[in-house]
The first five atom37 places (N, CA, C, CB, O) and aatype in JSON, in Angstrom:
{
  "aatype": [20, 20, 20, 20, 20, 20, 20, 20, 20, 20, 20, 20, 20, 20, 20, 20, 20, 20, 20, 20, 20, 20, 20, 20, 20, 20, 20, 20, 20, 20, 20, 20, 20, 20, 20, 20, 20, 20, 20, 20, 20, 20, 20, 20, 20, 20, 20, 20, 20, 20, 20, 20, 20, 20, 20, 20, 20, 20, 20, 20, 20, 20, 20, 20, 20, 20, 20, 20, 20, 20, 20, 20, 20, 20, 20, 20, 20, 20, 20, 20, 20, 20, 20, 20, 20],
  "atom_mask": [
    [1, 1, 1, 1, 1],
    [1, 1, 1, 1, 1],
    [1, 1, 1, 1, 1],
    [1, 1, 1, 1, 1],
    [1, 1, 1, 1, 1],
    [1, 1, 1, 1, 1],
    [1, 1, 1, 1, 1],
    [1, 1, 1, 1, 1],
    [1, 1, 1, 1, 1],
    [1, 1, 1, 1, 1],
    [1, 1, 1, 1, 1],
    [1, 1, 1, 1, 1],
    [1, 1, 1, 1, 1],
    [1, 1, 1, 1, 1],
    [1, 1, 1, 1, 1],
    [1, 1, 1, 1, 1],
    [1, 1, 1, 1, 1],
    [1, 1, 1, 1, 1],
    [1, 1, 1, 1, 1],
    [1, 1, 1, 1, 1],
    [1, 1, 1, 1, 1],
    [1, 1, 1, 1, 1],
    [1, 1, 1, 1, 1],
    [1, 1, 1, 1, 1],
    [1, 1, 1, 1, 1],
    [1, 1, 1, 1, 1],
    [1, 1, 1, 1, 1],
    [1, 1, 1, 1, 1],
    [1, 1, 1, 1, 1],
    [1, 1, 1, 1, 1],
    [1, 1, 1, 1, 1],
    [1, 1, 1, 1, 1],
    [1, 1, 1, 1, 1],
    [1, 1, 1, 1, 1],
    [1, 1, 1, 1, 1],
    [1, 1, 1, 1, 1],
    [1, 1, 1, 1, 1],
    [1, 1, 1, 1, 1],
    [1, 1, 1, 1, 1],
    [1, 1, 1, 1, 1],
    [1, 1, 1, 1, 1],
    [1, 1, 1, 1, 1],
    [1, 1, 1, 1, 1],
    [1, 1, 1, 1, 1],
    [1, 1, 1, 1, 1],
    [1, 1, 1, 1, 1],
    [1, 1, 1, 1, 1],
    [1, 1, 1, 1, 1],
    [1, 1, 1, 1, 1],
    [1, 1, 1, 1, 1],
    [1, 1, 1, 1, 1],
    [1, 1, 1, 1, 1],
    [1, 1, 1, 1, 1],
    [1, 1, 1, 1, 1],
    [1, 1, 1, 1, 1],
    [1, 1, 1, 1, 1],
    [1, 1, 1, 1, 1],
    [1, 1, 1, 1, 1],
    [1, 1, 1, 1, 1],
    [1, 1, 1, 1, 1],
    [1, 1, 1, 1, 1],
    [1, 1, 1, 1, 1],
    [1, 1, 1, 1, 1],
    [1, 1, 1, 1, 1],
    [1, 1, 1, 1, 1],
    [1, 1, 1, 1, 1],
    [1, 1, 1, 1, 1],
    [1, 1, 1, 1, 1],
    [1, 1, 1, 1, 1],
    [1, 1, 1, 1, 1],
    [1, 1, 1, 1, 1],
    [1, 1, 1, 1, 1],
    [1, 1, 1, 1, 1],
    [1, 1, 1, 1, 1],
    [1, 1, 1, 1, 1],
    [1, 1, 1, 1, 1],
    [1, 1, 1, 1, 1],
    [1, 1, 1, 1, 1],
    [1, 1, 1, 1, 1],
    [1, 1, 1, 1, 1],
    [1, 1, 1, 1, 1],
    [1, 1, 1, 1, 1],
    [1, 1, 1, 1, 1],
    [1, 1, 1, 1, 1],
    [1, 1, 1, 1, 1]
  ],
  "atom_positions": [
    [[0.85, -1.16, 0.0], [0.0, 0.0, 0.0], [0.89, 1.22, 0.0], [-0.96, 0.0, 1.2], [1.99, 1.16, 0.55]],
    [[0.5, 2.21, -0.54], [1.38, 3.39, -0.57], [0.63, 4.91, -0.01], [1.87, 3.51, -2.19], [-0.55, 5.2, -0.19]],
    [[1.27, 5.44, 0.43], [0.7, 6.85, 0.75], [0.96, 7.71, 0.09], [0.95, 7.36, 1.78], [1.93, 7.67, -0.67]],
    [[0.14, 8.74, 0.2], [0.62, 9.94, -0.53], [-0.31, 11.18, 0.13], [0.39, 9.73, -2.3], [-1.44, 11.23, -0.37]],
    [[-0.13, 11.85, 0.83], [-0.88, 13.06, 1.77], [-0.46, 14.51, 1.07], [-0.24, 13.04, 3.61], [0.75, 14.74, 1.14]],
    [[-1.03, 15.24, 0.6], [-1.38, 16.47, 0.33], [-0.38, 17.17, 1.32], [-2.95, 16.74, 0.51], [0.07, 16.28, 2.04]],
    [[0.0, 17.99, 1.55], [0.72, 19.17, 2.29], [-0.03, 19.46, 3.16], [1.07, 20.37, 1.6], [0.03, 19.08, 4.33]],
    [[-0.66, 20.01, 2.79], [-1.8, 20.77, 3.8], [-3.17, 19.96, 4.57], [-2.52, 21.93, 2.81], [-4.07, 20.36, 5.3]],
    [[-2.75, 18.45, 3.9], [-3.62, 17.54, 4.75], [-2.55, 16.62, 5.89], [-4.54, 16.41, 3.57], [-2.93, 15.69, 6.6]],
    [[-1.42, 17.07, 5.84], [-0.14, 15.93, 6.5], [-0.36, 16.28, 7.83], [1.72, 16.18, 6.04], [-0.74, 17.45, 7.95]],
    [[-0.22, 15.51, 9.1], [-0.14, 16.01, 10.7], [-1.68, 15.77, 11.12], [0.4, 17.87, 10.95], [-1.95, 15.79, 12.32]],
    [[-2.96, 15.49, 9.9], [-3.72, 15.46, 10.66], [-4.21, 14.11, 10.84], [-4.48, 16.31, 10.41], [-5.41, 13.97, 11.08]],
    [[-3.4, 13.0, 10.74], [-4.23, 11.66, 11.2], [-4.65, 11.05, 9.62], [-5.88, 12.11, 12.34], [-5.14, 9.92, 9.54]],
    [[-4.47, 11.67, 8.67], [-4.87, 10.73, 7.02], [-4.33, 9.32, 6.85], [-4.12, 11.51, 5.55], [-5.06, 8.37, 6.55]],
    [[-2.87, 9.22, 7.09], [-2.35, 8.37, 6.65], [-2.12, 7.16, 7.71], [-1.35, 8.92, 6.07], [-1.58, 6.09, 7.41]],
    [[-2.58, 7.5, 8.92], [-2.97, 7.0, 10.33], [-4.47, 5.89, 9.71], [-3.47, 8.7, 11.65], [-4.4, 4.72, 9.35]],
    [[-5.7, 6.8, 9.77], [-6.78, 6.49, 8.86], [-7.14, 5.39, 7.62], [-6.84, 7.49, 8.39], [-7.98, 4.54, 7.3]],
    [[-5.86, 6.05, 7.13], [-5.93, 4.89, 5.95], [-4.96, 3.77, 5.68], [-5.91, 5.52, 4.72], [-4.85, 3.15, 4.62]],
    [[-4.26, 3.59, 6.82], [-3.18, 2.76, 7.36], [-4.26, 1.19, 7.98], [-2.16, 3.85, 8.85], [-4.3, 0.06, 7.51]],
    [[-5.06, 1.84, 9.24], [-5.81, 1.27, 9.84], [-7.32, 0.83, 8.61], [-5.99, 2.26, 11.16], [-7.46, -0.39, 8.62]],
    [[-7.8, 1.15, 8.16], [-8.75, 1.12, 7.31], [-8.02, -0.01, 6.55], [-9.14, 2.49, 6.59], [-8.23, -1.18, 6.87]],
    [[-7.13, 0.32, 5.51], [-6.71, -1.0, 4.42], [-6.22, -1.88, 5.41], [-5.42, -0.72, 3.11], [-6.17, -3.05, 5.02]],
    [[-5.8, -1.66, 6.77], [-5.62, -3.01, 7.44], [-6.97, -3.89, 7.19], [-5.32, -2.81, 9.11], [-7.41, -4.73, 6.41]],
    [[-7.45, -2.91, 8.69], [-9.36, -4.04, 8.69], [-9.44, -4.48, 7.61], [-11.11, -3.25, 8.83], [-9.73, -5.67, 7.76]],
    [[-9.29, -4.11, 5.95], [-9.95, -4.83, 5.04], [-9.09, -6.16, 4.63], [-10.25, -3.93, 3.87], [-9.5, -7.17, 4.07]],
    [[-7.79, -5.85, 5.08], [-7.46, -6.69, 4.36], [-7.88, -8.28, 5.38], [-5.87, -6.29, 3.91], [-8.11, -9.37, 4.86]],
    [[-7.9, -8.05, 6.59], [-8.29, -8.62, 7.62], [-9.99, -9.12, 7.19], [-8.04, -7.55, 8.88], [-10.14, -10.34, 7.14]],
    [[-10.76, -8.57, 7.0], [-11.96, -8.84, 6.61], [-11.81, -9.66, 5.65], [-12.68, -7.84, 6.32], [-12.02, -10.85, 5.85]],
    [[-11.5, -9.29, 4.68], [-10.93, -10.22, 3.45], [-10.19, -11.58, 3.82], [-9.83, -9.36, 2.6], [-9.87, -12.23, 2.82]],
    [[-9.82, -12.21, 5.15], [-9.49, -13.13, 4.85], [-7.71, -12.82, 5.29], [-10.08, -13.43, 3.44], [-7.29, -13.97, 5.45]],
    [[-6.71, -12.01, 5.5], [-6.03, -11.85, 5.6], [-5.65, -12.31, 6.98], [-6.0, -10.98, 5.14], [-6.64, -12.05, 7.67]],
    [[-4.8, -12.82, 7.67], [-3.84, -13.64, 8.62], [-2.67, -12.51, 9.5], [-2.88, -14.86, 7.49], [-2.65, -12.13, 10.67]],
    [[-1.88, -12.25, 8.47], [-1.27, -11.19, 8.76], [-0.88, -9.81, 7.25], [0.05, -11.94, 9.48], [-1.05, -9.8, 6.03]],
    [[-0.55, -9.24, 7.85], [-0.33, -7.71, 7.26], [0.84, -7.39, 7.66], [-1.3, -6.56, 7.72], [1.32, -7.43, 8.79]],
    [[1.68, -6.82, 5.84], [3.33, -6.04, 6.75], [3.31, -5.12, 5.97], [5.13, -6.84, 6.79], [2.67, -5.05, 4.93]],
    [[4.2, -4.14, 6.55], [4.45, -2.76, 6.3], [5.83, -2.28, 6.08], [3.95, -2.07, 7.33], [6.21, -2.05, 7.23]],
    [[6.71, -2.03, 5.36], [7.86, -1.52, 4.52], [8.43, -0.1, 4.66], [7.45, -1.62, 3.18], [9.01, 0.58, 3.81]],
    [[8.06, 0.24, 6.26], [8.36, 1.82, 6.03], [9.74, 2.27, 5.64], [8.09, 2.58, 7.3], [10.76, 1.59, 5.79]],
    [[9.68, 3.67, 5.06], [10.99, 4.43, 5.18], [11.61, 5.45, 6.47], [10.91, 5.25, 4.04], [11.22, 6.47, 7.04]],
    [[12.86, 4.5, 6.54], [13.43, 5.14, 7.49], [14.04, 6.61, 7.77], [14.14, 4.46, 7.63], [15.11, 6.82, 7.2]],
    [[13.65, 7.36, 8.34], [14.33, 9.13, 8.23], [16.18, 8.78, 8.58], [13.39, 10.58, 9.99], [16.85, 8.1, 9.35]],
    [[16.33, 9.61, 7.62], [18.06, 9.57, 8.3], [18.35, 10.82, 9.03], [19.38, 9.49, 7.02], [19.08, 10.93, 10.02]],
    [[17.54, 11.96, 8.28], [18.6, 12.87, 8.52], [17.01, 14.07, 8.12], [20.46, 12.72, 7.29], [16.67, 14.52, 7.03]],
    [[16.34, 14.27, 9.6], [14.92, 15.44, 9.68], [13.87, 14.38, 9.24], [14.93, 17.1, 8.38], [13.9, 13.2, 9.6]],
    [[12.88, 14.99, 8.34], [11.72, 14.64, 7.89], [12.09, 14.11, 6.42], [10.69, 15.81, 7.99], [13.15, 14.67, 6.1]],
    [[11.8, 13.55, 5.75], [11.42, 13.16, 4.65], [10.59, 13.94, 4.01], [11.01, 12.12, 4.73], [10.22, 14.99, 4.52]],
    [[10.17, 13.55, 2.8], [10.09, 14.62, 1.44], [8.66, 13.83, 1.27], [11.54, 14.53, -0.19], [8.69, 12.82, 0.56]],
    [[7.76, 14.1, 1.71], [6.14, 13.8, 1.24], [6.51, 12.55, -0.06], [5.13, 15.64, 0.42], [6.34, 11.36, 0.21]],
    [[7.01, 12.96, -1.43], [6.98, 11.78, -2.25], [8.05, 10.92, -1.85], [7.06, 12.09, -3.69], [7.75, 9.83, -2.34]],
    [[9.07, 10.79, -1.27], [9.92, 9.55, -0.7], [9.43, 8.68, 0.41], [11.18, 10.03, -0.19], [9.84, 7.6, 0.81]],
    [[8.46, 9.45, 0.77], [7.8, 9.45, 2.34], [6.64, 7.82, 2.24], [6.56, 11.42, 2.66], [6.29, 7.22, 3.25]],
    [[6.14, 7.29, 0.44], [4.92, 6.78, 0.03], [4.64, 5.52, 0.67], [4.88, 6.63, -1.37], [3.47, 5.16, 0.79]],
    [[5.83, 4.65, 1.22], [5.0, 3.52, 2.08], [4.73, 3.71, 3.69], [5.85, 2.13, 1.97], [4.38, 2.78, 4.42]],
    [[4.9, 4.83, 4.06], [5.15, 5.07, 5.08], [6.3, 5.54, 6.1], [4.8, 4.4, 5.2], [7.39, 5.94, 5.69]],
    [[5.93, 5.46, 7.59], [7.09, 5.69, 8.44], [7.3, 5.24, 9.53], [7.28, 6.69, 8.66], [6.51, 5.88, 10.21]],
    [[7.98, 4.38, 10.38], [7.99, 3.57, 11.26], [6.91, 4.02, 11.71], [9.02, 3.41, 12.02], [5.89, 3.49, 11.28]],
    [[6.77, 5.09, 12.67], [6.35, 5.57, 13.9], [4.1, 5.28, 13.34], [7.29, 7.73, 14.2], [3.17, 5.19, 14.13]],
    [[4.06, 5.25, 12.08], [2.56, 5.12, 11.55], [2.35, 4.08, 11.77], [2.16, 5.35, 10.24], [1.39, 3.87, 12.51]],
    [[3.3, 2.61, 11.14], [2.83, 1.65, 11.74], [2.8, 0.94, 13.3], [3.19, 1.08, 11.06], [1.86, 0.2, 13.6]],
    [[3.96, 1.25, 14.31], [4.07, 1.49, 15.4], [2.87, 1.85, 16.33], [4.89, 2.24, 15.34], [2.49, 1.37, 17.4]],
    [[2.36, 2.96, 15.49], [0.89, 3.64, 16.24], [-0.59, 2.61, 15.78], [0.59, 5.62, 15.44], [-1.76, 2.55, 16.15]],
    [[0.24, 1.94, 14.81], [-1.13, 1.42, 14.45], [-1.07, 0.11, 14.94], [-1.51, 1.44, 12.92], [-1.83, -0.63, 14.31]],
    [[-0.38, -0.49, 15.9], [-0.51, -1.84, 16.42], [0.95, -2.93, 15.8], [-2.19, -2.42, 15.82], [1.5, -3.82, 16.45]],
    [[1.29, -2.5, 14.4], [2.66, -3.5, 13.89], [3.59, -3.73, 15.06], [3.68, -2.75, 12.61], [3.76, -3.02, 16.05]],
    [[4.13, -4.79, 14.74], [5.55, -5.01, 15.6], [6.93, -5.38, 14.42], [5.28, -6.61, 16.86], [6.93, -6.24, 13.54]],
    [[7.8, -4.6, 14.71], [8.93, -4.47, 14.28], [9.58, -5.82, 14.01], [9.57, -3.69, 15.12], [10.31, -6.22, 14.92]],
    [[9.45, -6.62, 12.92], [10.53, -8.0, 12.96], [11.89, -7.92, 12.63], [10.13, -9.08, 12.03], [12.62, -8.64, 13.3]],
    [[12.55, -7.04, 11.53], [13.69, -7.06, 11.53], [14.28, -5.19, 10.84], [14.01, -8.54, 10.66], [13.55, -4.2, 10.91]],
    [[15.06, -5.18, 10.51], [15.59, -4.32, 9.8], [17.32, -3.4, 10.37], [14.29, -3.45, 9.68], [17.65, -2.77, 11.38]],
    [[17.97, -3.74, 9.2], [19.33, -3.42, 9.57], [19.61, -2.2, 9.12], [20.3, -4.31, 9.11], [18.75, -1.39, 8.75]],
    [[21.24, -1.94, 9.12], [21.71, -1.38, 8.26], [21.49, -1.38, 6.51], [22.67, -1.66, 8.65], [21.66, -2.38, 5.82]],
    [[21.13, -0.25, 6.08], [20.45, -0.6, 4.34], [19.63, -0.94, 4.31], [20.86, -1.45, 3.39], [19.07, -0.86, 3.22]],
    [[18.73, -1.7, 5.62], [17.68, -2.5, 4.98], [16.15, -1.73, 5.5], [17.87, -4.26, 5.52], [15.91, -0.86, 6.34]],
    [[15.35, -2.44, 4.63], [14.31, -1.59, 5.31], [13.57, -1.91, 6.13], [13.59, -1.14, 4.7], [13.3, -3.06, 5.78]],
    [[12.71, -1.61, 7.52], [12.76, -2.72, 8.42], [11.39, -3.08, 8.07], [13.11, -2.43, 10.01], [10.74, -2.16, 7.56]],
    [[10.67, -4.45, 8.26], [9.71, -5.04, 8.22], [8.67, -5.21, 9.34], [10.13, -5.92, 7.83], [9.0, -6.03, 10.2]],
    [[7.4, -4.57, 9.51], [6.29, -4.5, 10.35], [5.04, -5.08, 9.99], [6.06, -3.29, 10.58], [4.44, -4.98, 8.92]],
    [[4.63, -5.89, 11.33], [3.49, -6.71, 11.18], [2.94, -6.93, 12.39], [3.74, -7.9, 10.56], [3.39, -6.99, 13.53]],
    [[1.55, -7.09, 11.77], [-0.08, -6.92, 12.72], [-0.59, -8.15, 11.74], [-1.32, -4.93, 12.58], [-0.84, -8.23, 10.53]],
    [[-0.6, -9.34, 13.16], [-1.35, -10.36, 12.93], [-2.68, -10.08, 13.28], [-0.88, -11.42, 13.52], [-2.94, -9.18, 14.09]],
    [[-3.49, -10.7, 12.79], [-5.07, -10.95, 12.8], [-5.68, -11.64, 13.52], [-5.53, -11.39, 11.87], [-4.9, -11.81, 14.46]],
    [[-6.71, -12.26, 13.77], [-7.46, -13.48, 14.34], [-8.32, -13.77, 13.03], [-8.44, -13.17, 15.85], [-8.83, -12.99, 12.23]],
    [[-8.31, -15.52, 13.12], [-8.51, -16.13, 11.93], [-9.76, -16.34, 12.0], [-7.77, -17.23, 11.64], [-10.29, -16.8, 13.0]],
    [[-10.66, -15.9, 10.45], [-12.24, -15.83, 10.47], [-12.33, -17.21, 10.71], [-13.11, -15.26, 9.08], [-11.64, -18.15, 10.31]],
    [[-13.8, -17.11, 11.82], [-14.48, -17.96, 12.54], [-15.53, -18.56, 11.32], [-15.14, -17.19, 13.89], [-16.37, -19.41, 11.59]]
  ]
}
């Protein structure tokens, strides 16, 4: 999934929103688990279009847990589900 927030819509919870939203669905749908690919800041904020899969701290807020990520790499986040009944 990718983001992309407007300027003047960034800081208010959008990409929070639609983080959590394409989760539930994918969860509704049948989904087990869900991961997330954010980009890491090195150095301030990031640039809105480099910014598009995200940023730790979005999935963090949204329940993921951190499985790996090194040096170079990008780290990998995931929010398991409960399996439809």
């Amino acid at each position: 999934m990718c983001f992309y927030i407007p300027t003047a819509w960034r800081g208010r919870g959008v990409a929070k929103a639609l983080a959590a939203a394409a989760t539930a669905r994918a969860f509704a749908l049948g989904a087990t688990e869900v991961e997330g690919y954010p980009v890491v800041p090195t150095k301030g904020a990031i640039p809105g279009p480099f910014a598009w899969t995200g940023v730790p701290t979005l999935f963090e807020g949204a329940g993921y847990v951190k499985l790996r990520g090194g040096p170079g790499a990008r780290p990998i986040y995931l929010k398991r589900g409960t399996r439809p009944q």
